[in-house]
C-alpha positions as CSV (number, residue, x, y, z in Angstrom):
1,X,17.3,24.0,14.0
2,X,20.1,22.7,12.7
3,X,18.8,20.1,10.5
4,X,20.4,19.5,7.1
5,X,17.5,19.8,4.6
6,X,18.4,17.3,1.7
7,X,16.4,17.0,-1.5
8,X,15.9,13.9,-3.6
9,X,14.5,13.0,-6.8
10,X,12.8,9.3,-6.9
11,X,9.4,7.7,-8.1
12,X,6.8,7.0,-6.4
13,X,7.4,3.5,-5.9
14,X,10.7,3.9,-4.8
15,X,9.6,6.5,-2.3
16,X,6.5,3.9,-0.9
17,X,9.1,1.2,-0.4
18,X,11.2,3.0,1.4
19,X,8.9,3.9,3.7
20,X,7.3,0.5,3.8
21,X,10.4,-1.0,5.3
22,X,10.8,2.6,8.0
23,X,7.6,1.3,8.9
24,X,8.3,-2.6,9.0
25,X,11.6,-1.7,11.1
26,X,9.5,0.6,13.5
27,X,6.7,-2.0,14.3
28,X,9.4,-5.3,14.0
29,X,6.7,-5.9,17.4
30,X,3.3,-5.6,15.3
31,X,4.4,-7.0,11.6
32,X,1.9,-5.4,8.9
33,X,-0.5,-7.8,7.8
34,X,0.0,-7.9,3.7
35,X,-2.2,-9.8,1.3
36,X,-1.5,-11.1,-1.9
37,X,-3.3,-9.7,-5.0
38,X,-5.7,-12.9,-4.6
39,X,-6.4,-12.5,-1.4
40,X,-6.4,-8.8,-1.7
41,X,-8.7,-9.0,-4.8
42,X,-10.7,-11.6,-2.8
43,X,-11.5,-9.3,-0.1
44,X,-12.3,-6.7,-2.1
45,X,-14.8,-8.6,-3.8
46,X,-13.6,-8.6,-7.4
47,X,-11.0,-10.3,-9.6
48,X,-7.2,-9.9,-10.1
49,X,-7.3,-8.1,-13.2
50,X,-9.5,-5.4,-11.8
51,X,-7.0,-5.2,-8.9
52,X,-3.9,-4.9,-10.9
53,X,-5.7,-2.1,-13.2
54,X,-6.7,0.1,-9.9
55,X,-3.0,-0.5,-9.2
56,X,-2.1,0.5,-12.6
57,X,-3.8,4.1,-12.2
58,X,-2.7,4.2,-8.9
59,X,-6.5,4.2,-7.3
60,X,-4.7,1.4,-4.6
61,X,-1.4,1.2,-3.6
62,X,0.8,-2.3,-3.4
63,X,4.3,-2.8,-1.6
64,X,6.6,-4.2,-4.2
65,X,9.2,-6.3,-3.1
66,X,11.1,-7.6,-6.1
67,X,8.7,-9.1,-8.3
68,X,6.4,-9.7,-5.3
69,X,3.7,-7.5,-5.0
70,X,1.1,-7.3,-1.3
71,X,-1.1,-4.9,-0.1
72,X,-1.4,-4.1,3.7
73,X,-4.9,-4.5,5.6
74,X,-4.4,-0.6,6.2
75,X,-4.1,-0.2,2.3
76,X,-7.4,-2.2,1.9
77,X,-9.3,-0.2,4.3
78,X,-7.9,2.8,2.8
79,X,-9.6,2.0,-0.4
80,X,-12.8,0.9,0.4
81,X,-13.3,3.9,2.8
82,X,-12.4,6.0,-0.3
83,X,-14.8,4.1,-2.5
84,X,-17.3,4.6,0.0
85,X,-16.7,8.8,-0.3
86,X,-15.1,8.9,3.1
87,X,-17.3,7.1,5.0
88,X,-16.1,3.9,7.0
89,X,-16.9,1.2,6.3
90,X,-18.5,-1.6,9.5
């Protein structure tokens, strides 16, 4: 009740990062653990260039800071229980 509804047009990126740093504010406490694409690539078990293509067709989903690019532990996990179909992995 009165809340002002606003609608914004932005991409997808811009709309990840900007919840990416809500997040990082909220849990200042309990910082995200991020990966680079080699050692996000590494613990996925396969190379960089694989990684950046899944990226490409958005099948995994980096934080992009600048010309940085991470992935969070939650992002990995994400993935590989979606590879998986759904099922966690141990």
């Amino acid at each position: 009740m009165g809340q002002e509804i606003i609608m914004l047009q932005m991409s997808k990126e811009e709309f990840r990062k900007i919840i990416q740093e809500e997040v990082n504010k909220a849990s200042s406490g309990n910082p995200l653990q991020l990966y680079s694409r080699e050692e996000a690539a590494k613990e996925l078990d396969m190379s960089v260039s694989k990684l950046d293509k899944l990226a490409r067709y958005e099948k995994i989903f980096p934080i992009r800071d600048g010309a940085s690019v991470k992935y969070t532990r939650e992002e990995l996990d994400r993935y590989i229980t979606e590879k998986m179909g759904g099922q966690k992995a141990s």
